[in-house]
GUDOFI-809467 format. One record per atom (N, C-alpha, C): y negated, x, z negated; residue number from 0; atom name. Coordinates in pm, 1 decimal. Each point is the difference from the previous one (the first is absolute). Layout:
BEGIN
{Y->Y	X->X	Z->Z	num->NUM	atome->CA}
...
END
This chain:
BEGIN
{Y->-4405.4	X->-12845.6	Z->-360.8	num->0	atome->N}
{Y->81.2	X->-108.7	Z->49.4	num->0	atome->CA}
{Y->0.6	X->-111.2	Z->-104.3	num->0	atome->C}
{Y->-41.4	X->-133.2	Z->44.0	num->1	atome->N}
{Y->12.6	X->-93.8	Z->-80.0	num->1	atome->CA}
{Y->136.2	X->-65.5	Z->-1.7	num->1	atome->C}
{Y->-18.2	X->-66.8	Z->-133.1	num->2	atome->N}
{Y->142.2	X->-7.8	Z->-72.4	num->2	atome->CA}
{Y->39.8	X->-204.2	Z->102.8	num->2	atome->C}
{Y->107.6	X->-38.7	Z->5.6	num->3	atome->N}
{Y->-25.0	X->-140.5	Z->68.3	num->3	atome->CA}
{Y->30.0	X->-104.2	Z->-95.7	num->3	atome->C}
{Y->-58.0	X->-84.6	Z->10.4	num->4	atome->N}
{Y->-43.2	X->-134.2	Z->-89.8	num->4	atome->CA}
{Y->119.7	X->-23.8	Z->-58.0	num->4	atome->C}
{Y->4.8	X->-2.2	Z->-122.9	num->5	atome->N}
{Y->102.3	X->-58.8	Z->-78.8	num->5	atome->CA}
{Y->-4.9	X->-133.1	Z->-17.2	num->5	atome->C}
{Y->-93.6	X->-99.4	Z->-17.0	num->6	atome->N}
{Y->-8.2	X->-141.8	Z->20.7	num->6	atome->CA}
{Y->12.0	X->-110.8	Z->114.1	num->6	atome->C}
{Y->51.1	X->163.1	Z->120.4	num->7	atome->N}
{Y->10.3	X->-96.8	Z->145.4	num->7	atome->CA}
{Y->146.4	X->-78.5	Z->-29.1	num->7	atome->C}
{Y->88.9	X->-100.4	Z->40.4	num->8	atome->N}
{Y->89.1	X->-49.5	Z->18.0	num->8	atome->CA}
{Y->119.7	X->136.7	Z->151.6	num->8	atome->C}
{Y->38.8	X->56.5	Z->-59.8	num->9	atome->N}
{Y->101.1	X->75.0	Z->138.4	num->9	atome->CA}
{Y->108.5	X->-76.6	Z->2.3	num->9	atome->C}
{Y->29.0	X->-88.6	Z->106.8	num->10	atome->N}
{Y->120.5	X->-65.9	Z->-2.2	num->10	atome->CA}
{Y->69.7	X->102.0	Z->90.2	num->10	atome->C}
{Y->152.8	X->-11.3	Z->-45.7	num->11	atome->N}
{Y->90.8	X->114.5	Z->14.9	num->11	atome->CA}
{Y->100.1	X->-60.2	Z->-8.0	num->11	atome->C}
{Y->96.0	X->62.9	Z->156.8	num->12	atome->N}
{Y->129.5	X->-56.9	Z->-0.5	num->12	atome->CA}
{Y->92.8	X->95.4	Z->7.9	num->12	atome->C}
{Y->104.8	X->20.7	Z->-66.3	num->13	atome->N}
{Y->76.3	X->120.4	Z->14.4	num->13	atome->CA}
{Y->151.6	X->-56.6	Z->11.8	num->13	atome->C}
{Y->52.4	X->102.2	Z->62.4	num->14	atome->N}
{Y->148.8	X->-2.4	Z->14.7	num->14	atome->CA}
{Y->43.4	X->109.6	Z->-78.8	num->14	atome->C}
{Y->79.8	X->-1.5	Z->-60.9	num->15	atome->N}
{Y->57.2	X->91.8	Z->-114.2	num->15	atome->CA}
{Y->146.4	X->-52.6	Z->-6.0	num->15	atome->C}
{Y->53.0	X->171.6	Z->-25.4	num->16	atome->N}
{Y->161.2	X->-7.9	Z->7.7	num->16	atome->CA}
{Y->-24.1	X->85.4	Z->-139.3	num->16	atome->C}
{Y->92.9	X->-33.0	Z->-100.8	num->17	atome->N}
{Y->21.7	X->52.1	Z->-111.2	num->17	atome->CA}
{Y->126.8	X->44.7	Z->-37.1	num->17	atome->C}
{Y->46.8	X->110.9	Z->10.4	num->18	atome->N}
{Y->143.7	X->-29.2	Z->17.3	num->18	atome->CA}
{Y->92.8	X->188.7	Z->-119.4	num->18	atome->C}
{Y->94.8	X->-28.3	Z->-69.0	num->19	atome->N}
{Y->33.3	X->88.4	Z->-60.2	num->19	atome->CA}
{Y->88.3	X->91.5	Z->85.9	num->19	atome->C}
{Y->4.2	X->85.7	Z->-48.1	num->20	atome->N}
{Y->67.5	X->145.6	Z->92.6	num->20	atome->CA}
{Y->84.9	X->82.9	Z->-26.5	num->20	atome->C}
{Y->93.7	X->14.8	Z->-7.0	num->21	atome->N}
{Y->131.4	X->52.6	Z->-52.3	num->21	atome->CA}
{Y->77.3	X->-34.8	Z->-77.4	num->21	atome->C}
{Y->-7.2	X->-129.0	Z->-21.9	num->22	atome->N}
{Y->87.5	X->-72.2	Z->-146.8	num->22	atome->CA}
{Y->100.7	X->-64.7	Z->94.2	num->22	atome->C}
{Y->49.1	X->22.6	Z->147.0	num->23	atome->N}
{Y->102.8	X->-48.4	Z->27.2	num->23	atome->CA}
{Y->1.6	X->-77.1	Z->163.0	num->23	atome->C}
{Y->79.4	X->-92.1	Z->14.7	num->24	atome->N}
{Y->38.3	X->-98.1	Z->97.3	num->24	atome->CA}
{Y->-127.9	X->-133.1	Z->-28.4	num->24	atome->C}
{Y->58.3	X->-54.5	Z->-108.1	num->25	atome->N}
{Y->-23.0	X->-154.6	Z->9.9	num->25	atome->CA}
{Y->-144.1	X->-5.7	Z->-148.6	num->25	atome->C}
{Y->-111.0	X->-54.6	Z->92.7	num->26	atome->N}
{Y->-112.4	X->27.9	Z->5.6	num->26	atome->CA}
{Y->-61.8	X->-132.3	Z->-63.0	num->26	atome->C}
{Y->77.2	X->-113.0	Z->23.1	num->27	atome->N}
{Y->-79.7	X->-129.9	Z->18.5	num->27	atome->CA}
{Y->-25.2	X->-26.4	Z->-203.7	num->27	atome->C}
{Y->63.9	X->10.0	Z->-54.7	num->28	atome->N}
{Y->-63.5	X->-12.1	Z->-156.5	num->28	atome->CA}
{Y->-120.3	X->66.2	Z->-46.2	num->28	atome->C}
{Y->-13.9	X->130.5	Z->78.0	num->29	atome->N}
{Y->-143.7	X->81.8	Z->-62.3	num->29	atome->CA}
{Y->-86.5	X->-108.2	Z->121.6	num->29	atome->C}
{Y->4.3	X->-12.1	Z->102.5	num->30	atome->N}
{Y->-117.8	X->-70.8	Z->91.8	num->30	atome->CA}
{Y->-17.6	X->-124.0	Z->-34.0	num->30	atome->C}
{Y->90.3	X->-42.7	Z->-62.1	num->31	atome->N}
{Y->-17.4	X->-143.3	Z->-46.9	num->31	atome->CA}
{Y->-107.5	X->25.8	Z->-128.0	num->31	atome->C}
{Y->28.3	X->89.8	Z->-81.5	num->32	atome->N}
{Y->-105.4	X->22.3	Z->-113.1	num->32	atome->CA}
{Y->-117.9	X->13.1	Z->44.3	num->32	atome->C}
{Y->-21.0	X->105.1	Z->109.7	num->33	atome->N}
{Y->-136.6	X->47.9	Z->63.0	num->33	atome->CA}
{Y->-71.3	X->-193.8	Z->64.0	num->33	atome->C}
{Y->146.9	X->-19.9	Z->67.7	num->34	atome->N}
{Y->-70.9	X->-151.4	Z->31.5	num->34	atome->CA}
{Y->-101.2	X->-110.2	Z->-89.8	num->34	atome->C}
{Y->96.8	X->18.5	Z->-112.5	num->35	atome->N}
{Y->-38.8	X->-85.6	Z->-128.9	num->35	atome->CA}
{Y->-115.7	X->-19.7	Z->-14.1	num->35	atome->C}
{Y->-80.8	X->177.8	Z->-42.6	num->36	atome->N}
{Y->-93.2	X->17.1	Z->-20.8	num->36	atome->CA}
{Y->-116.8	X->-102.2	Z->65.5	num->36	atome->C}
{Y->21.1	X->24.7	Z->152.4	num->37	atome->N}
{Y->-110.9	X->26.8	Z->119.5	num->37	atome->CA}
{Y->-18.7	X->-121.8	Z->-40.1	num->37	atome->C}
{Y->116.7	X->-124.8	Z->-16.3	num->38	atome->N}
{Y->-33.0	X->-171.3	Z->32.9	num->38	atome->CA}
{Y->-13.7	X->-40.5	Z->-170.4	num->38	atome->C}
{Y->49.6	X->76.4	Z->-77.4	num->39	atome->N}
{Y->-99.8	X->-45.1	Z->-155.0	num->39	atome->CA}
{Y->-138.5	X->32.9	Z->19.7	num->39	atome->C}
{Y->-84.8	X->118.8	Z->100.4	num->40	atome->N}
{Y->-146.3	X->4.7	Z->-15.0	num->40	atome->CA}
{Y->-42.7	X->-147.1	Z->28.8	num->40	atome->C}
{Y->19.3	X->-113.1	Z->110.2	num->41	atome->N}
{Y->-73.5	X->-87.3	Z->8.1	num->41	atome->CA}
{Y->-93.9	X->33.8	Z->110.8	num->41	atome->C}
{Y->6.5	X->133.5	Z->45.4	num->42	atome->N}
{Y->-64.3	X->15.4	Z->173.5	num->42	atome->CA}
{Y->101.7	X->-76.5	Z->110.5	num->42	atome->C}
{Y->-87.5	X->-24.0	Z->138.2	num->43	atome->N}
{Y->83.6	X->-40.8	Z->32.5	num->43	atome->CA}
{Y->126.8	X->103.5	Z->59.1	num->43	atome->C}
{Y->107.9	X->-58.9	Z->85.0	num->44	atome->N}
{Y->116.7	X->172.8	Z->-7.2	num->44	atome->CA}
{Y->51.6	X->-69.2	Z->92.7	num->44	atome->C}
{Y->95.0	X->62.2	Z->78.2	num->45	atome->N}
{Y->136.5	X->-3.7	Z->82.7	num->45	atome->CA}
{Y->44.6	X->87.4	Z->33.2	num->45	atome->C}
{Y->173.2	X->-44.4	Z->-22.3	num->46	atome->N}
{Y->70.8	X->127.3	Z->5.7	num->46	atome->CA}
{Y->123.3	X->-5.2	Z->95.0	num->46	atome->C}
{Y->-3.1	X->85.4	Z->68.2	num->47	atome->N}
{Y->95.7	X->34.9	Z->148.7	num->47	atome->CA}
{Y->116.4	X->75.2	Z->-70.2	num->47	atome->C}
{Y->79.3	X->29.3	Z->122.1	num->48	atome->N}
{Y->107.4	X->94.0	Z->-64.5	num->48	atome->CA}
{Y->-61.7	X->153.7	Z->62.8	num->48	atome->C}
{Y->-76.4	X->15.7	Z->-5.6	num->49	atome->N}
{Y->-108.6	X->160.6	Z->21.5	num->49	atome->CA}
{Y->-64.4	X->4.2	Z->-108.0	num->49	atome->C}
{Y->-107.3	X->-101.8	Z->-1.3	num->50	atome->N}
{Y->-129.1	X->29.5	Z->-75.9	num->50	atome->CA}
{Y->-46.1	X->-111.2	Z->-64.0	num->50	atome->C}
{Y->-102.8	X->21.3	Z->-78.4	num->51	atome->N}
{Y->-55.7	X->-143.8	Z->-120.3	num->51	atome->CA}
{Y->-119.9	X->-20.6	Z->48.8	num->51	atome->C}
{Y->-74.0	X->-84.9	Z->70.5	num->52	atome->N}
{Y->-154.9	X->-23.4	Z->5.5	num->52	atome->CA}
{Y->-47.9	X->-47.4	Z->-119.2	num->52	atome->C}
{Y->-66.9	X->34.0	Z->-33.4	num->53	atome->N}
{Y->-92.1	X->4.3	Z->-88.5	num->53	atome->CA}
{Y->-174.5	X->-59.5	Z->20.7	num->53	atome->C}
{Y->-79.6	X->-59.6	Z->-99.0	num->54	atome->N}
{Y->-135.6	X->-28.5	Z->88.2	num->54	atome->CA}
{Y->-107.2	X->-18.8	Z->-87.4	num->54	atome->C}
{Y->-110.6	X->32.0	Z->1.0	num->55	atome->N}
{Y->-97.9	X->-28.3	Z->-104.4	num->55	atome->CA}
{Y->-86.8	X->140.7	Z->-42.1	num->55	atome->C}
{Y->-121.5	X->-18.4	Z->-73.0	num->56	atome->N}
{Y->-114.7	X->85.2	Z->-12.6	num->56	atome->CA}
{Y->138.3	X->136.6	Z->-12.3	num->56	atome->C}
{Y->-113.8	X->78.7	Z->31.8	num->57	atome->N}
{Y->54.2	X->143.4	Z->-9.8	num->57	atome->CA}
{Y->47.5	X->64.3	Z->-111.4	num->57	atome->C}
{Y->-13.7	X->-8.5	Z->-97.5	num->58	atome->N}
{Y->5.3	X->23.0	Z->-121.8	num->58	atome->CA}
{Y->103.9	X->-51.6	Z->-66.5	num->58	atome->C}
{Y->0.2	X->-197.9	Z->59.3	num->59	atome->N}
{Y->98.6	X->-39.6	Z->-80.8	num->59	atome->CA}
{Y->128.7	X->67.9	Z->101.0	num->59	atome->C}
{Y->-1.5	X->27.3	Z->106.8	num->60	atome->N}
{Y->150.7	X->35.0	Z->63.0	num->60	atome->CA}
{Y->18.2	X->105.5	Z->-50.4	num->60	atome->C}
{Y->-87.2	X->99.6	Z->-24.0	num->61	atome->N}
{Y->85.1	X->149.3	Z->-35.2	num->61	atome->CA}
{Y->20.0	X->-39.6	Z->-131.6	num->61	atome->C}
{Y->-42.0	X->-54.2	Z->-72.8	num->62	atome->N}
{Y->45.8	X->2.0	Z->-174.4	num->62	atome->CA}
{Y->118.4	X->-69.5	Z->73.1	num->62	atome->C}
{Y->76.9	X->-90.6	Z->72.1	num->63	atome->N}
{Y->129.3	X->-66.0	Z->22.3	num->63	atome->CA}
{Y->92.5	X->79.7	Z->36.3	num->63	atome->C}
{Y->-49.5	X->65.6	Z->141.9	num->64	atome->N}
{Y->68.1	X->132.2	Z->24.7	num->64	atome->CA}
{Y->24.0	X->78.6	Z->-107.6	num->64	atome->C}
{Y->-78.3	X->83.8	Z->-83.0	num->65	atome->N}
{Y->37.3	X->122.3	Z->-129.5	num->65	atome->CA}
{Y->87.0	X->-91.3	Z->-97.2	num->65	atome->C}
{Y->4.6	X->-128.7	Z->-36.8	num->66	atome->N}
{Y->59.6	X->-42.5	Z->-100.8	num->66	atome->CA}
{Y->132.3	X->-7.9	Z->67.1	num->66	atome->C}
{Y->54.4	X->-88.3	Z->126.0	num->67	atome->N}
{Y->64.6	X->49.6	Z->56.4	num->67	atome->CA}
{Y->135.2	X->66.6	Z->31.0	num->67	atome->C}
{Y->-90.8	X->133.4	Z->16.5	num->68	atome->N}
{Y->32.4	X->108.0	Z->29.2	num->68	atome->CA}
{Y->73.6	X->49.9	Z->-164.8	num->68	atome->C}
{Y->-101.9	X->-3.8	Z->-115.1	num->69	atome->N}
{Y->20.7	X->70.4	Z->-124.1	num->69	atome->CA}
{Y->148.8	X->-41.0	Z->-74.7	num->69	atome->C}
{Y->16.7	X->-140.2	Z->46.0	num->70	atome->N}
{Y->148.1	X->-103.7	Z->-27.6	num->70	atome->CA}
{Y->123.5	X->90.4	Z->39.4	num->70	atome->C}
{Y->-32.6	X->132.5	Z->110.2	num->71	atome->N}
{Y->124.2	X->4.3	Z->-47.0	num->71	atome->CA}
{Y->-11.7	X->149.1	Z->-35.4	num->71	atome->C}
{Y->-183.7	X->15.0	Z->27.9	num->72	atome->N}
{Y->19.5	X->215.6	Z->-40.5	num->72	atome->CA}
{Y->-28.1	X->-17.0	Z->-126.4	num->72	atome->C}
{Y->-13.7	X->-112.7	Z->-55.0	num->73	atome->N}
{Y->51.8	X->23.1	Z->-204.1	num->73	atome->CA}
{Y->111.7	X->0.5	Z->-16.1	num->73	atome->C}
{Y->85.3	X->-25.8	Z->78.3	num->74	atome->N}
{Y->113.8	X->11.3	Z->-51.4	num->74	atome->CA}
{Y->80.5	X->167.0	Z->11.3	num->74	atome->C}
{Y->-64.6	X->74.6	Z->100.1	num->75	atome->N}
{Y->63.1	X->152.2	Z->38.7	num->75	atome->CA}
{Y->18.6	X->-39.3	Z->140.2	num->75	atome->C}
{Y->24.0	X->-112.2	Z->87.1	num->76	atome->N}
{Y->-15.4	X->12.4	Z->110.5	num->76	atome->CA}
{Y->-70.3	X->52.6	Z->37.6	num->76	atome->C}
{Y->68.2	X->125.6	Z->147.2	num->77	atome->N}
{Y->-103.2	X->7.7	Z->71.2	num->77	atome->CA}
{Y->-19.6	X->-104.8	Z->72.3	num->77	atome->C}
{Y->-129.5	X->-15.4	Z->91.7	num->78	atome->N}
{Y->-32.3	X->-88.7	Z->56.5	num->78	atome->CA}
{Y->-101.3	X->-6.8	Z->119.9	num->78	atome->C}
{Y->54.7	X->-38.8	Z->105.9	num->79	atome->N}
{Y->-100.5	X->24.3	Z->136.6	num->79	atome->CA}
{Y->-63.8	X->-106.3	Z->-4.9	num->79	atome->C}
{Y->-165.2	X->11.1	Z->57.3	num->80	atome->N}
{Y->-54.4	X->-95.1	Z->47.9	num->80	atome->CA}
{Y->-83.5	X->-19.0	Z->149.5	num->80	atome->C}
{Y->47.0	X->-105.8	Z->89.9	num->81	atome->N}
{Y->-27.5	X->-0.3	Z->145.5	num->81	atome->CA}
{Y->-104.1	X->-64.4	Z->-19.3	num->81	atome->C}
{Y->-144.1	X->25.4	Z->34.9	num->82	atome->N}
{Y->-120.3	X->-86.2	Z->29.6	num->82	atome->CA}
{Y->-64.0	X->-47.6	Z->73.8	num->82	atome->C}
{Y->-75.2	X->-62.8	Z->100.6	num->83	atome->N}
{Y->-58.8	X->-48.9	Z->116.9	num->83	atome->CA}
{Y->-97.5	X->-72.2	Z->-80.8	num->83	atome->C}
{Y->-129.9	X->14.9	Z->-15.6	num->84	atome->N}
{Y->-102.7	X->-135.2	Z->-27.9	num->84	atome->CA}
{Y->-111.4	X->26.9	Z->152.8	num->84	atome->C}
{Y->-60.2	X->-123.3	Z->-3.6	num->85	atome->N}
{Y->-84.4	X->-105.3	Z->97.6	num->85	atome->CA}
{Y->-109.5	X->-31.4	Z->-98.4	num->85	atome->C}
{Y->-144.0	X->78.2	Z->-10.3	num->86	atome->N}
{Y->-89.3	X->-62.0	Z->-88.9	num->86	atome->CA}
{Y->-87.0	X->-50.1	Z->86.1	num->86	atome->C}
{Y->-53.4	X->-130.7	Z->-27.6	num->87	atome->N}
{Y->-68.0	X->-83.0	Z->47.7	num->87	atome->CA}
{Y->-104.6	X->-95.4	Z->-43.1	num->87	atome->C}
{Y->-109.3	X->113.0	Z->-78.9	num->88	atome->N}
{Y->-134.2	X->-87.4	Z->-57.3	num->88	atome->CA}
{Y->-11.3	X->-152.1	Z->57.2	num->88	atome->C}
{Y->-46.1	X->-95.4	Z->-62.7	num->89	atome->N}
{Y->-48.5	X->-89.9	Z->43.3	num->89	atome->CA}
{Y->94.7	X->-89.7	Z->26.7	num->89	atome->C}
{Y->146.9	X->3.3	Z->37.0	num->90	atome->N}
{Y->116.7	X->-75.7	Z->35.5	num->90	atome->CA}
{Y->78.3	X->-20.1	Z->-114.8	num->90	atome->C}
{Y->62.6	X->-109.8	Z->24.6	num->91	atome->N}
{Y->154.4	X->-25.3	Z->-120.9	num->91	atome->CA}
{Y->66.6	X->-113.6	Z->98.5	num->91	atome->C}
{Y->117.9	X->19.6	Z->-66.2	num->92	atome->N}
{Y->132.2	X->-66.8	Z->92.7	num->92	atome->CA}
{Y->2.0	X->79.6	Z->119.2	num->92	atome->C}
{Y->41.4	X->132.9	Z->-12.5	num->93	atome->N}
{Y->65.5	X->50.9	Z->148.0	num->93	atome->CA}
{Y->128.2	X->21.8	Z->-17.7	num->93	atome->C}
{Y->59.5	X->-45.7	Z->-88.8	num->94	atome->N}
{Y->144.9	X->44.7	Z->34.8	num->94	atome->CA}
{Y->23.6	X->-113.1	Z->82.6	num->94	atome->C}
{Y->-38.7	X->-77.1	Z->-54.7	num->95	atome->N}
{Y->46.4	X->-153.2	Z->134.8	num->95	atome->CA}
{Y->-67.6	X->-14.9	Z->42.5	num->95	atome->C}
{Y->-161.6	X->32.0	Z->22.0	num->96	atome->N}
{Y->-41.6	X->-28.8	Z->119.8	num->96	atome->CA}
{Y->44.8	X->128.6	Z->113.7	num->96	atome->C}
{Y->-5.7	X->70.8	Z->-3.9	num->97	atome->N}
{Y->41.1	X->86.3	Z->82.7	num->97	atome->CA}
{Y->146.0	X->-29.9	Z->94.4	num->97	atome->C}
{Y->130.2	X->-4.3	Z->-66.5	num->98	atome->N}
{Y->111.5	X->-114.3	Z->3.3	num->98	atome->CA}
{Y->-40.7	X->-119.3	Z->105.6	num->98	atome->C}
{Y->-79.5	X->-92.6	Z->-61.1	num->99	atome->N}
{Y->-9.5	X->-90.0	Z->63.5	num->99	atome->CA}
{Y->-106.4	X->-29.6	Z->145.8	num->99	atome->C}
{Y->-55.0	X->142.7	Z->-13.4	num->100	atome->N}
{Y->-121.1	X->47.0	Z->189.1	num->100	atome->CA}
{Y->125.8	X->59.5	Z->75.5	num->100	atome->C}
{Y->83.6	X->38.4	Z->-45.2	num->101	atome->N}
{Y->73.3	X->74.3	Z->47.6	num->101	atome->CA}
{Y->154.2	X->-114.8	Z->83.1	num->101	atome->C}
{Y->6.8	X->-57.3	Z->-77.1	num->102	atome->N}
{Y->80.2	X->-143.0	Z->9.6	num->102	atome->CA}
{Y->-56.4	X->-73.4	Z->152.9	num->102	atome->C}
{Y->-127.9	X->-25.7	Z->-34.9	num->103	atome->N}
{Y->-38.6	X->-95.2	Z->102.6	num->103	atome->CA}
{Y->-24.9	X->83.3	Z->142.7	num->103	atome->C}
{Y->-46.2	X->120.1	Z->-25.2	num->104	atome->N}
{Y->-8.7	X->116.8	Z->119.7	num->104	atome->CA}
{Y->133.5	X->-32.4	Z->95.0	num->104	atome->C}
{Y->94.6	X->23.7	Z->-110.4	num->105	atome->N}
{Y->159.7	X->19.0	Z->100.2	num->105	atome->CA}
{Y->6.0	X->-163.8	Z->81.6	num->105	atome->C}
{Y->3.5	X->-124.9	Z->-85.4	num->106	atome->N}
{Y->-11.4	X->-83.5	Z->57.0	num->106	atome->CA}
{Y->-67.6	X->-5.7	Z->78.9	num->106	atome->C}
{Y->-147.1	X->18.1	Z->17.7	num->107	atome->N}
{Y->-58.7	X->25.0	Z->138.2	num->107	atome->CA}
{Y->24.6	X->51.5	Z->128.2	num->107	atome->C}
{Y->92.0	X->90.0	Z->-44.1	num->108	atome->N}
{Y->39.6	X->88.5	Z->126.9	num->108	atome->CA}
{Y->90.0	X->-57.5	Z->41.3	num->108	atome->C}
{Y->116.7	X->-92.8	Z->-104.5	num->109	atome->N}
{Y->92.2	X->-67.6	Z->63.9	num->109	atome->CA}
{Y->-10.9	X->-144.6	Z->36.2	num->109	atome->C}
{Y->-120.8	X->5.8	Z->32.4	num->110	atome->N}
{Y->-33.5	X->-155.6	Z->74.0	num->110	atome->CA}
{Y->-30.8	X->39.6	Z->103.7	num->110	atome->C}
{Y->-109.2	X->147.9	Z->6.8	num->111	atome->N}
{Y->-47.8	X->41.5	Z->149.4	num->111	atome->CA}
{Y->90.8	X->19.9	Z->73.4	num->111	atome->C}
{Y->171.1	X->20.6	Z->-44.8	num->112	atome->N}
{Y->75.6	X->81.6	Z->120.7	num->112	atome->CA}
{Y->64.6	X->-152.2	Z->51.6	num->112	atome->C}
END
């Protein structure tokens, strides 16, 4: 079995929930740290009250994801992580393009009715 190209570009979009686990109720100071991280990398990101999109070569998202993630399991947190990625050789900008096919779809339908 051959090994796959390390010099291809894998653009990769992930949704990732990072979130600590038994330290309590009120959550939003450790996610805000995990947040920190994601939008100091300089990929592009957005963040819901679920999940963080995330976007860019494959490589650079999981080093974003593990760093992350490590913000708060250096500290003794435990720590869950929710993942979803979309890899897509050859493409970039799907977090908004996708968003925005999806946008004009609905409008379409609400002109046809």
């Amino acid at each position: 079995m051959s090994e796959p190209a390390t010099n291809a570009s894998m653009n990769t979009l992930v949704a990732v929930a990072i979130a600590p686990c038994g330290t309590g109720d009120e959550l939003s100071a450790e996610v805000a740290e995990v947040v920190r991280v994601i939008r100091e990398s300089g990929l592009p990101n957005r963040t819901t009250s679920m999940f963080t999109e995330i976007e860019g070569d494959w490589d650079d998202v999981m080093q974003v994801v593990r760093d992350a993630t490590f913000v708060l399991a250096s500290k003794g947190i435990r720590t869950e992580v929710v993942l979803k990625a979309d890899i897509r050789p050859g493409f970039t900008d799907t977090m908004t393009g996708k968003l925005e096919r999806m946008e004009a779809q609905i409008k379409k339908q609400e002109e046809a009715r």
